[in-house]
N, C-alpha and C positions, 0 to 999 in steps of 0.2 A: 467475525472471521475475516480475513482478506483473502482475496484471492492471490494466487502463488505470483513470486515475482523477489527477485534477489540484489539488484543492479541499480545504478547509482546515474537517473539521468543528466543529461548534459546541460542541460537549464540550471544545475545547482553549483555554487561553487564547490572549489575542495574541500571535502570532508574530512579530517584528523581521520585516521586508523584510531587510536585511542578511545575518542569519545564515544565511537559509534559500538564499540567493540566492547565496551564496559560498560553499555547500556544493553547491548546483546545476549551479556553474561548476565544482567538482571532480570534481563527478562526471562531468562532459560532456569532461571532460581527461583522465580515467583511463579511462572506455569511451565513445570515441565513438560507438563501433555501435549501444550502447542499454543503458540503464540502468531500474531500475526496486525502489521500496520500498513497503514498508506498516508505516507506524509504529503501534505500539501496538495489535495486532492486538486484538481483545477480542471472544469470540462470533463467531467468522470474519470481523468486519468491523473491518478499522482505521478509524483515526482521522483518517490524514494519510497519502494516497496518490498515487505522482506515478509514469508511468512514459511513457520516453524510447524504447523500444524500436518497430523498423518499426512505422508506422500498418496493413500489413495483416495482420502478425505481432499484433499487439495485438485488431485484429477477429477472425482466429483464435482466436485464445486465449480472447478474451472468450466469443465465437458458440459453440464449443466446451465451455467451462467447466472448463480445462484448470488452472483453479486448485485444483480438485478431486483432478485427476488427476497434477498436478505432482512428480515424485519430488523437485525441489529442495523443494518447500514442506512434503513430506512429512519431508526431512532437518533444515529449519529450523524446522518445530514442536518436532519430538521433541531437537534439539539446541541449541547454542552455541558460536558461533565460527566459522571460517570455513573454508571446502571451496572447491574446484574440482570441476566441473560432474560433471566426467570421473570422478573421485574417488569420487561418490555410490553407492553399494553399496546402491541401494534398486529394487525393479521398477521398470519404465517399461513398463506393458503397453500402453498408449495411443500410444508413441514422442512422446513432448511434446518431448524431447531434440535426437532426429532430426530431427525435423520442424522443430522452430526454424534446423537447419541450411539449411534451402532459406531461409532470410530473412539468412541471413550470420548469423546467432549460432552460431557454432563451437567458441567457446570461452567456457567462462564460471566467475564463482564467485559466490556463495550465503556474504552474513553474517549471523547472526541473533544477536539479542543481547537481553535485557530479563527479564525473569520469563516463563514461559508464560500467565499471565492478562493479559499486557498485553508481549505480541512483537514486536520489528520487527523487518524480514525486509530486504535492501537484495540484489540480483541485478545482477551487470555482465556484460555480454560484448564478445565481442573475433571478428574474420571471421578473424586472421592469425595468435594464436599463445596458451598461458595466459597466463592473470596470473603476475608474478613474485613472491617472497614478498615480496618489499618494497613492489611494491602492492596486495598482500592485507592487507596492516601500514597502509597507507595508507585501503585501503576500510573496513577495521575502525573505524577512527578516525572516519572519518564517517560510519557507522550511528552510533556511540556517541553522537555530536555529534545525529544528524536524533532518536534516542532522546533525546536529554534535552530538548531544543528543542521538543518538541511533547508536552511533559507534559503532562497534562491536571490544573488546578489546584483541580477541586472537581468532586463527584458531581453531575448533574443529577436531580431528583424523578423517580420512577420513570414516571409519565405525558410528561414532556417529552425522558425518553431514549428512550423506546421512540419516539416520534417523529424523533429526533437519528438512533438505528437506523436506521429505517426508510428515509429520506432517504439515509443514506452506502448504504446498500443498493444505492441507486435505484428503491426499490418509487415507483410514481404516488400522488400525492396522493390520488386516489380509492382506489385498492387498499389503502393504509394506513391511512384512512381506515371503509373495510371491515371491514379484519382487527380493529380497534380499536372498533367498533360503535361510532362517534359520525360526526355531520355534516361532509361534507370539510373546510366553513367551522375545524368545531373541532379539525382534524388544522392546517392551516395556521395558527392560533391558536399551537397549543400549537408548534410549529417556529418560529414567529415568537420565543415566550419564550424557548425553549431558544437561540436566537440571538442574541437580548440577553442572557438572563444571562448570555453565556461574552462577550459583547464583540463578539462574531464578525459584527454587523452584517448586512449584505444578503447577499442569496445569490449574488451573488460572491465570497464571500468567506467564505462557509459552506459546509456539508457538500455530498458527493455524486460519485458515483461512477457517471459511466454504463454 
């Protein structure tokens, strides 16, 4: 399952509307109950993260912190390739599993594909029955596709990522600010650059994860 998060951080180049959009539609066709990824994982926070799954299931999980505690995200760090839900041979001391069942996610599979410094993780589920392997063939395909599509095309300077950080985080402008010992004026400065250099324009259309 991913934790919620919609928006497009500032580290990646520009993303096509098209191809993002018609892999969206794929994925809304193969799990309609709810879907959800995190491309390019790096330092526990991805890049580009979008998830489809119940709005109370997603407040759960977020209020919770269940991303921590997830055996699926536990099985897609440490692996590659793709599993069903049911399949995962890791604790659940938390029942993050279980518990997704009261929101209809009953069944589900977990692909994770990319290098470990730079992961994406893509989670479907289904209230009615598993995935079959030919839409686990299918899901594969479009991790590979959300993984290439939101590569990220050049490093940002080490003061303007820890900013880009901070933001996909959802740390507050003041807190980041804080932690960075400069004036919030120059935390918002430096996210404004890291936003232009990558293209990535206004913040719609940049980082962040609440």
């Amino acid at each position: 399952m991913a934790d919620p998060g919609v928006e497009l951080d500032p580290g990646l180049r520009s993303i096509e509307t098209d191809p993002m959009t018609t892999l969206l539609q794929q994925l809304k066709e193969l799990a309609p109950e709810g879907f959800g990824f995190g491309a390019h994982i790096r330092f526990a926070a991805p890049l580009y993260q979008r998830s489809a799954y119940p709005e109370a299931w997603r407040e759960l999980y977020g209020r919770q912190n269940y991303a921590l505690r997830d055996p699926m995200m536990f099985w897609a760090i440490a692996n590659s390739g793709a599993i069903r839900w049911s399949e995962i041979e890791m604790p659940d001391p938390f029942s993050v599993l279980e518990k997704a069942r009261a929101y209809g996610l009953n069944f589900g599979v977990v692909i994770s594909c990319g290098p470990i410094t730079s992961r994406t993780v893509l989670g479907l589920a289904s209230s009615l029955r598993e995935f079959t392997g030919d839409e686990m063939t299918w899901a594969t395909s479009i991790a590979l596709e959300i993984h290439r599509v939101t590569e990220p095309v050049a490093s940002l300077p080490p003061e303007l990522d820890a900013a880009r950080r901070a933001d996909a985080l959802g740390v507050s402008p003041s807190e980041a600010a804080a932690e960075m010992d400069i004036p919030p004026a120059a935390y918002l400065t430096r996210l404004a650059r890291a936003r232009d250099m990558a293209g990535a324009g206004s913040p719609a259309g940049a980082s962040g994860i609440p």
